[in-house]
C-alpha positions as CSV (number, residue, x, y, z in Angstrom):
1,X,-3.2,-21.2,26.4
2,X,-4.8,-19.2,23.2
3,X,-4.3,-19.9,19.8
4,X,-1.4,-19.0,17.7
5,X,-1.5,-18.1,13.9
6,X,1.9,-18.9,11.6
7,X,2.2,-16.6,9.1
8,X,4.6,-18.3,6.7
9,X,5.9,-17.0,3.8
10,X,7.8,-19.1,1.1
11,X,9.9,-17.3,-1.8
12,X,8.8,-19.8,-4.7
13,X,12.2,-19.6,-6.7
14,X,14.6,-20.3,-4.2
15,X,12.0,-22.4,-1.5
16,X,13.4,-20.1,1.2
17,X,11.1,-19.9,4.3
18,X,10.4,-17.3,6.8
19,X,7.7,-17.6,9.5
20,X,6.6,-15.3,12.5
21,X,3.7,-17.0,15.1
22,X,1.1,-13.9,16.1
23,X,-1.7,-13.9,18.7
24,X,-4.3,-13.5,15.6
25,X,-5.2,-13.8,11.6
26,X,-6.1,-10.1,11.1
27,X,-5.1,-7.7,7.7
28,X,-3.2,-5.5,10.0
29,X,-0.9,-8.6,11.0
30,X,-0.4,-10.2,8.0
31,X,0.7,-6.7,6.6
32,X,3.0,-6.8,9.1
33,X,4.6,-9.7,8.2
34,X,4.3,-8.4,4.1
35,X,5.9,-5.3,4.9
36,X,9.1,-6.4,6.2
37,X,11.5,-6.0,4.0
38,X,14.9,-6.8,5.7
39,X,14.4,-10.7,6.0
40,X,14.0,-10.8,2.7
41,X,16.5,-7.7,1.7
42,X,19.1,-9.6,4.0
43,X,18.7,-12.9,1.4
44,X,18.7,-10.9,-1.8
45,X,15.4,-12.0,-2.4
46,X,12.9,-9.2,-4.0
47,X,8.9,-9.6,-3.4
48,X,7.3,-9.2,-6.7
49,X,4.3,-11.0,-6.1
50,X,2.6,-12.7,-3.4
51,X,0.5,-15.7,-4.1
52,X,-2.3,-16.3,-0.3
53,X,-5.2,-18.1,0.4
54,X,-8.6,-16.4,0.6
55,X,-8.5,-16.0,4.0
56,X,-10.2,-12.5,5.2
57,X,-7.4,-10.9,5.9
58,X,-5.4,-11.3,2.1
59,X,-9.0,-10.0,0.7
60,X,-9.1,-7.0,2.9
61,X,-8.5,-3.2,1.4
62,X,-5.5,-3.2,4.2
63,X,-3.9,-5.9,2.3
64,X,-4.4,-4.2,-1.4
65,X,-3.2,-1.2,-0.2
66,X,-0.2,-2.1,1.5
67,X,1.0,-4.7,-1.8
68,X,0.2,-1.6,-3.7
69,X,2.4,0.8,-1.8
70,X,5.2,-1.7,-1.8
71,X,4.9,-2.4,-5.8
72,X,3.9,-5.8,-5.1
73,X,1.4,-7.9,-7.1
74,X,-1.6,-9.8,-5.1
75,X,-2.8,-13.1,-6.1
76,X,-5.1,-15.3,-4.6
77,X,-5.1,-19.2,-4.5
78,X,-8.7,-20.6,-6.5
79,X,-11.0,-21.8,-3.7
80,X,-10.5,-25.5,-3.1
81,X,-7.9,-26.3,-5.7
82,X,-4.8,-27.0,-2.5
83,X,-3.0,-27.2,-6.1
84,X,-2.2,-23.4,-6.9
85,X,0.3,-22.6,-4.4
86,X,1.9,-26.6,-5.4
87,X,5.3,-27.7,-6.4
């Protein structure tokens, strides 16, 4: 048995939760999961932004250039503060 990686993605107004479980933590998977619109379409709920850890695949050029070609605005949680992505 390997390891499995849950990408989860939470829309911070409404607290509605997707998740998909992949084979691996790489840029192109996580863009993947980003650029999959008609979850969220589906619920009426736009991506403006997208607030991830510092993990190696939200800081890769893969992941820039796919939130840029979807208009959507990368941020990044401050290293050891669990606080920034808190309710």
């Amino acid at each position: 048995m390997g390891t499995a990686f849950v990408h989860t993605v939470i829309d911070d107004h409404s607290r509605v939760a997707y998740a998909e479980i992949h084979d691996d933590a790489t840029a192109t998977t996580a863009t993947a999961v980003l650029a999959d619109p008609a979850w969220y379409a589906e619920r009426g709920v736009p991506t403006v932004r997208v607030l991830s850890d510092n993990g190696p695949a939200y800081r890769s050029q893969l992941w820039r250039d796919t939130c840029a070609e979807l208009g959507i605005n990368p941020r990044r949680t401050r290293p050891y503060r669990p606080r920034t992505n808190g309710k």
